[in-house]
ZAMIMAR-982474 format. One line per 2 residues: number of its first residue (from 1); their letters; for each residue x, y, z of N, C-alpha, C. Coordinates in nm, 2 decimals. Example, Ala and Ser with C-alpha at 12.3 -4.5 7.8 and 13.67 -1.06 7.14 Angstrom:
// ZAMIMAR-982474
1	AS	1.32 -0.57 0.78 1.23 -0.45 0.78 1.32 -0.33 0.78 | 1.28 -0.22 0.71 1.37 -0.11 0.71 1.29 0.00 0.79
END
This chain:
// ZAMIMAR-982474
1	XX	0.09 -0.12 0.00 0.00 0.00 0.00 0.09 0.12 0.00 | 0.02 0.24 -0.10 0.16 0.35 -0.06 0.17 0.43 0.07
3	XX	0.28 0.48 0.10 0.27 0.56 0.17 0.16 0.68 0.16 | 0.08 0.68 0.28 -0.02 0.82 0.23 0.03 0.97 0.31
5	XX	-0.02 1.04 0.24 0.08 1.18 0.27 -0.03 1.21 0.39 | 0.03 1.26 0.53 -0.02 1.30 0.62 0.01 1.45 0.64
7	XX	-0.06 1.52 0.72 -0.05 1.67 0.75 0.01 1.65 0.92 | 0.06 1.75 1.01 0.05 1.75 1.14 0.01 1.87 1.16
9	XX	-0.08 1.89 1.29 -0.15 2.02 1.29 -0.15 2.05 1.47 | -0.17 2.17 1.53 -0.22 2.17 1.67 -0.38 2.08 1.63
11	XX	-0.34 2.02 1.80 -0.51 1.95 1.79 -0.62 2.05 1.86 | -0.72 2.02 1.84 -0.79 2.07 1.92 -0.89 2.01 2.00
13	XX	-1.01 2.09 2.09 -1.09 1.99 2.19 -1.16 1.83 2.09 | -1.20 1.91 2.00 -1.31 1.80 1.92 -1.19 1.65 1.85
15	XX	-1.06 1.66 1.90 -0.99 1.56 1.87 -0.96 1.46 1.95 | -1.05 1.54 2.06 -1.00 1.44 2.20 -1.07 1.27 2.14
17	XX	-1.16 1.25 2.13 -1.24 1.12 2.09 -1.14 1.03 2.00 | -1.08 1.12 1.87 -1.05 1.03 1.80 -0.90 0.98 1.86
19	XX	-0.83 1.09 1.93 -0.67 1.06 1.97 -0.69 1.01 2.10 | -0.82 0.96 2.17 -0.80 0.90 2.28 -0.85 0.77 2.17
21	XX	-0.89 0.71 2.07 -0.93 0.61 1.96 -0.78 0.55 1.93 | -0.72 0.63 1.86 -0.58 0.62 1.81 -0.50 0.52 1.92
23	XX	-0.49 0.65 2.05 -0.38 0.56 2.18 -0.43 0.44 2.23 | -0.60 0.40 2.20 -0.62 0.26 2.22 -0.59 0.19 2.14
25	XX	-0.57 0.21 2.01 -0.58 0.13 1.93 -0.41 0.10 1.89 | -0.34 0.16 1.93 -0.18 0.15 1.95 -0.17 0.07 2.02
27	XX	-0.20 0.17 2.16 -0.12 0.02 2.24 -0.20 -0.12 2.27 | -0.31 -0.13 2.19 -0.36 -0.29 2.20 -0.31 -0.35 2.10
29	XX	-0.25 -0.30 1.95 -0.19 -0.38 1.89 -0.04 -0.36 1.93 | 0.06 -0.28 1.95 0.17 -0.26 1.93 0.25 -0.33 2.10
31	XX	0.13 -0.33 2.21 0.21 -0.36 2.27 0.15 -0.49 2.37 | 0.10 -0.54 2.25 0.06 -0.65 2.35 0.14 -0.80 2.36
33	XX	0.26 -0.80 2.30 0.34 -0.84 2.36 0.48 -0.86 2.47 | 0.46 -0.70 2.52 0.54 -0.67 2.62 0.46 -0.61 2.71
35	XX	0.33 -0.64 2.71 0.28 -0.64 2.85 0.14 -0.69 2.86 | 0.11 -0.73 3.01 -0.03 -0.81 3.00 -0.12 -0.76 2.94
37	XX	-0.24 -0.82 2.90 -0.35 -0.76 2.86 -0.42 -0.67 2.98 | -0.43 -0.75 3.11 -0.52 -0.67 3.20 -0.42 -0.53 3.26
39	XX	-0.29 -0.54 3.17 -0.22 -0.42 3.22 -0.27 -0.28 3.10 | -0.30 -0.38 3.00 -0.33 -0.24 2.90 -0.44 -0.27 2.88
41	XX	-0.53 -0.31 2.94 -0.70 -0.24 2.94 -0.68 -0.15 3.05 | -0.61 -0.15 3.15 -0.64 -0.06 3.27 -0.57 0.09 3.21
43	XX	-0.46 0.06 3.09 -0.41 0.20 3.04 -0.51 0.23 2.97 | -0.57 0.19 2.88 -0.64 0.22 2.76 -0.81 0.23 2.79
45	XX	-0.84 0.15 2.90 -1.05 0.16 2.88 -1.07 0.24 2.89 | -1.20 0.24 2.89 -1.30 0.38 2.93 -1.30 0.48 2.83
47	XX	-1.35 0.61 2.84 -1.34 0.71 2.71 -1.29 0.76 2.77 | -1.23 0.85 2.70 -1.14 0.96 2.69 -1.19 1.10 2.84
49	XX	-1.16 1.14 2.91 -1.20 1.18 3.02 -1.14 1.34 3.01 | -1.24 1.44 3.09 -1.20 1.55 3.07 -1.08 1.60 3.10
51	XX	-0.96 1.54 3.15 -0.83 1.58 3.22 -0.79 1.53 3.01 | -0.81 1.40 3.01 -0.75 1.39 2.91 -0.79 1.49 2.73
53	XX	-0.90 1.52 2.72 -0.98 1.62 2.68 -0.87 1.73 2.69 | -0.85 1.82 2.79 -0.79 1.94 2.81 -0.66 1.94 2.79
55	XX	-0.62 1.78 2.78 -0.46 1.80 2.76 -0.45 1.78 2.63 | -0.53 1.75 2.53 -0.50 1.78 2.40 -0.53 1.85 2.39
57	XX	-0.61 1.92 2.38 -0.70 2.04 2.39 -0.52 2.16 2.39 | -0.49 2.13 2.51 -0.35 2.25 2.51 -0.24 2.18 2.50
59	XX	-0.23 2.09 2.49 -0.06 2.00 2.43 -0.05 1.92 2.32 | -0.16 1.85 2.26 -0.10 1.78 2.16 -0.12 1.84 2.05
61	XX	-0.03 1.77 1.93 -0.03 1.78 1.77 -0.11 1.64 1.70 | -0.15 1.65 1.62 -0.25 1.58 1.55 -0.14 1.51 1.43
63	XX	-0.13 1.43 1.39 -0.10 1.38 1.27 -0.26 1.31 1.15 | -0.29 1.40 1.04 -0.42 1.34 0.99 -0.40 1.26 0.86
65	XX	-0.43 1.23 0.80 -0.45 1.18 0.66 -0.63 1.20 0.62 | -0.61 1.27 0.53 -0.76 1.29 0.47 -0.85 1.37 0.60
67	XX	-0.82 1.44 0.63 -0.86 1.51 0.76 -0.88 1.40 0.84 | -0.87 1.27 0.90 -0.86 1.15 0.96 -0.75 1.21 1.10
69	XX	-0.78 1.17 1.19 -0.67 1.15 1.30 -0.59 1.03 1.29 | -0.44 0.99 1.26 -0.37 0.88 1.26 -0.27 0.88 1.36
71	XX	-0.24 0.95 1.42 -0.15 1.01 1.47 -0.14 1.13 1.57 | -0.05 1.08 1.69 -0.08 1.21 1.82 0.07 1.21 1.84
73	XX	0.09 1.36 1.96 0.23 1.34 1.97 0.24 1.52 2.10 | 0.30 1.48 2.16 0.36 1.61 2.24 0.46 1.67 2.25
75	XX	0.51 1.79 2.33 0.64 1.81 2.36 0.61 1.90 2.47 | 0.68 1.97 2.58 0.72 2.01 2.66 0.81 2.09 2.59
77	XX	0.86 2.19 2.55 0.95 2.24 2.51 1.06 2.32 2.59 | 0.98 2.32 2.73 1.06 2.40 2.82 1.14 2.24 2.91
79	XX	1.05 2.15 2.90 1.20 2.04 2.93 1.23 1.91 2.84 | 1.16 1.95 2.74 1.22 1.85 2.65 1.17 1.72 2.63
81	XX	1.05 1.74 2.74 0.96 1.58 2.77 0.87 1.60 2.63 | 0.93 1.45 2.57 0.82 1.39 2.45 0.73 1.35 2.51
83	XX	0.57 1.27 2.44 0.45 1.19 2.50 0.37 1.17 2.45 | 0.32 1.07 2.46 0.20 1.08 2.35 0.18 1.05 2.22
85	XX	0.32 0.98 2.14 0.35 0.97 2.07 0.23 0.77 2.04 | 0.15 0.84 1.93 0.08 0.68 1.90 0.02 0.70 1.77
87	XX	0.04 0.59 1.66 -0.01 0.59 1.56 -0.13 0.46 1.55 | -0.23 0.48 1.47 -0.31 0.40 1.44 -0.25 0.30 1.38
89	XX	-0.25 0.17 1.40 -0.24 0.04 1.33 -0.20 0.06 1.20 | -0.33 0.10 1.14 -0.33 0.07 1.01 -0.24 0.18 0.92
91	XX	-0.17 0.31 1.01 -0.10 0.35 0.97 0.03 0.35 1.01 | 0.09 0.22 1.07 0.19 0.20 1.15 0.31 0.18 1.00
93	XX	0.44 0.19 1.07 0.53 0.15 0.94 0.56 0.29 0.81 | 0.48 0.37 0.82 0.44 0.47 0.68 0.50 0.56 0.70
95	XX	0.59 0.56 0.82 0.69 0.70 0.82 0.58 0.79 0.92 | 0.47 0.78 1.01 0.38 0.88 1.06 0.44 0.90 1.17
97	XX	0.50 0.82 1.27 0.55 0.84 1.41 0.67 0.89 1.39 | 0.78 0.88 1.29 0.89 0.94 1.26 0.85 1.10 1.25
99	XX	0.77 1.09 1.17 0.73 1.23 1.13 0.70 1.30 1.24 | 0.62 1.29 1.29 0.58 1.35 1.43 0.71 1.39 1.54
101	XX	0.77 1.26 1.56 0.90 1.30 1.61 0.97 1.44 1.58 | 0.97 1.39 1.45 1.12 1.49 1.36 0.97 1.64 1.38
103	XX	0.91 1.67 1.36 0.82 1.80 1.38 0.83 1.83 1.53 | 0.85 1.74 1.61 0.84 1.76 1.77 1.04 1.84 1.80
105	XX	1.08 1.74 1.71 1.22 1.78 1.73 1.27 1.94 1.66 | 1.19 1.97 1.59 1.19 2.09 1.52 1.14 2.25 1.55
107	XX	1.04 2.17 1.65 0.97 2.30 1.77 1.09 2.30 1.89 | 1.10 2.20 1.95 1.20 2.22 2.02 1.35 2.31 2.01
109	XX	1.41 2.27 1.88 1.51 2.34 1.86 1.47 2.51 1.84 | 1.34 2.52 1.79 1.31 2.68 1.74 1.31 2.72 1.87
111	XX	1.27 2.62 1.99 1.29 2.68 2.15 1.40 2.72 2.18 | 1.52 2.66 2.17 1.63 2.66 2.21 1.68 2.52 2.32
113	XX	1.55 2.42 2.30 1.58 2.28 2.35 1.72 2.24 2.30 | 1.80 2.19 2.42 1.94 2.11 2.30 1.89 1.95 2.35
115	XX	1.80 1.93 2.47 1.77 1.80 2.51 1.67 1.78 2.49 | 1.61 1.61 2.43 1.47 1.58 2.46 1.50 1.45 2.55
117	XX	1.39 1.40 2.62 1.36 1.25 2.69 1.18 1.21 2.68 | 1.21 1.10 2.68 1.10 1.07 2.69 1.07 0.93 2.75
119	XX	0.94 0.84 2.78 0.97 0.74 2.84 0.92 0.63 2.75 | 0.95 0.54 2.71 0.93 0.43 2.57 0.85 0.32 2.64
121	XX	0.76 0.28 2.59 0.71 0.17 2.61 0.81 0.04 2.55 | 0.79 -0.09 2.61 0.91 -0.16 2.59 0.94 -0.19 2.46
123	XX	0.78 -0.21 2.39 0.81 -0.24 2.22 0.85 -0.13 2.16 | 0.80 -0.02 2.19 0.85 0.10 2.12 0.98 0.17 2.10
125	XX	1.09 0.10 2.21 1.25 0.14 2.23 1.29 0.12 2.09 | 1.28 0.01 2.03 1.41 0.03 1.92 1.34 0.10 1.80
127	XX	1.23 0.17 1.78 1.18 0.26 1.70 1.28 0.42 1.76 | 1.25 0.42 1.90 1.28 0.53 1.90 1.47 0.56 1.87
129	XX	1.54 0.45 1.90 1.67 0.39 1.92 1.68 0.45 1.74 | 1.60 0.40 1.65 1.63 0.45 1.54 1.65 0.59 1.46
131	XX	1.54 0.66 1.59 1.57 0.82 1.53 1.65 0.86 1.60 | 1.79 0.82 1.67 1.88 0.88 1.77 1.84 0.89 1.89
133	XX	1.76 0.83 1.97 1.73 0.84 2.10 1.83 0.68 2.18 | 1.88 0.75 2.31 1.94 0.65 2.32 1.90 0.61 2.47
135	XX	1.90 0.45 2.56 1.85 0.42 2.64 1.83 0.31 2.67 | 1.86 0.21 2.78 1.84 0.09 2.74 1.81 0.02 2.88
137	XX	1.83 0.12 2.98 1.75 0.02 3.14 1.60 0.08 3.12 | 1.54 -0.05 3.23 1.42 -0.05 3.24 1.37 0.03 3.39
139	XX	1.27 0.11 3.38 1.21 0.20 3.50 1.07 0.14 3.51 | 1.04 0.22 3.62 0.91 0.20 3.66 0.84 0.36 3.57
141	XX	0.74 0.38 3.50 0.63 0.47 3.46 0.52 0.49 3.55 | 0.48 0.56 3.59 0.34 0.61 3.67 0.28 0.67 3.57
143	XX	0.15 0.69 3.49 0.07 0.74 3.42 -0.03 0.81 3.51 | -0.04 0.90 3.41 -0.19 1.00 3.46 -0.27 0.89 3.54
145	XX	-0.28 0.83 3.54 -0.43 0.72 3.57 -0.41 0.66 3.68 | -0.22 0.68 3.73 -0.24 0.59 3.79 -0.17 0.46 3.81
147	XX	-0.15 0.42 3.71 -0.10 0.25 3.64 0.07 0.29 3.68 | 0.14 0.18 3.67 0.26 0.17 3.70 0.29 0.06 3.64
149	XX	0.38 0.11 3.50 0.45 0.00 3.46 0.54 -0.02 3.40 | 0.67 -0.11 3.33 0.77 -0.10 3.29 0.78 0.05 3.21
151	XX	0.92 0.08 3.16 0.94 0.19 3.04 1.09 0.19 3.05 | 1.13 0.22 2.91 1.29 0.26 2.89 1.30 0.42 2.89
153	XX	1.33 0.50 2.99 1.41 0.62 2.95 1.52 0.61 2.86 | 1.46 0.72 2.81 1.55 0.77 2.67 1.55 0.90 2.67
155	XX	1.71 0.94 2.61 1.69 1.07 2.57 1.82 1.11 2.43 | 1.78 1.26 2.40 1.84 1.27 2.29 1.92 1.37 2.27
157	XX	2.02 1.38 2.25 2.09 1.56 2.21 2.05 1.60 2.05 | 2.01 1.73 2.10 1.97 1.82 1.94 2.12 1.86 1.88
159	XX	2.12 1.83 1.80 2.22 1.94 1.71 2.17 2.05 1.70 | 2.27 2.19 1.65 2.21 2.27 1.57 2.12 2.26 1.43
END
């Protein structure tokens, strides 16, 4: 199938539904080999909730195809914290999570970030390992919700 050309955009409120759609549908395919099921229904159920609502609402970027949501992604620009980084299944592989990256890594530099970090889900390390993030013990994650579970910190130096 070809690559299809995506846009990245600020998100807004009315995105919350589909990018709380997206991060389910990520981490039930992408990571359900490196962690239990009843660990990622406890990340993933339920709908999307107004904490989670208002933080897209004022932090994420959208990645779309065909005006579609496929793709979410954050940054922190005052510390460098990535998040939120999840693509839809069916657009996994197409270059959408790179992209997002490399646009996250692009805001940052116009900040004057020279660092990023962020915390990788276990399957997700050697994706990120590929765009120059480097990291390789295992920590404990606390999430918004609550949950506590494996993650590789990683982090990255900006060039100019």
């Amino acid at each position: 199938m070809p690559f299809p050309s995506f846009k990245i955009r600020k998100a807004t409120r009315a995105d919350a539904d589909a990018a709380w759609r997206v991060r389910r549908a990520a981490v039930m395919s992408g990571c359900i080999s490196a962690y239990p099921l009843s660990q990622l229904d406890e990340w993933t159920g339920g709908a999307a909730s107004k904490a989670f609502a208002d933080a897209v609402e004022e932090r994420f970027l959208v990645a779309t195809v065909d005006d579609r949501v496929v793709g979410t992604g954050m940054i922190d620009v005052a510390t460098g914290r990535i998040d939120a980084i999840f693509v839809d299944p069916a657009y996994m592989k197409r270059g959408i999570g790179a992209g997002i990256v490399a646009h996250l890594e692009t805001l940052a530099r116009a900040e004057g970030c020279t660092r990023l970090r962020l915390d990788s889900t276990l399957n997700a390390a050697p994706f990120y390992r590929s765009l120059g993030f480097e990291g390789d013990e295992i920590a404990q994650y606390r999430s918004p919700r609550g949950l506590t579970m494996n993650c590789v910190p990683m982090r990255k130096r900006l060039g100019a």
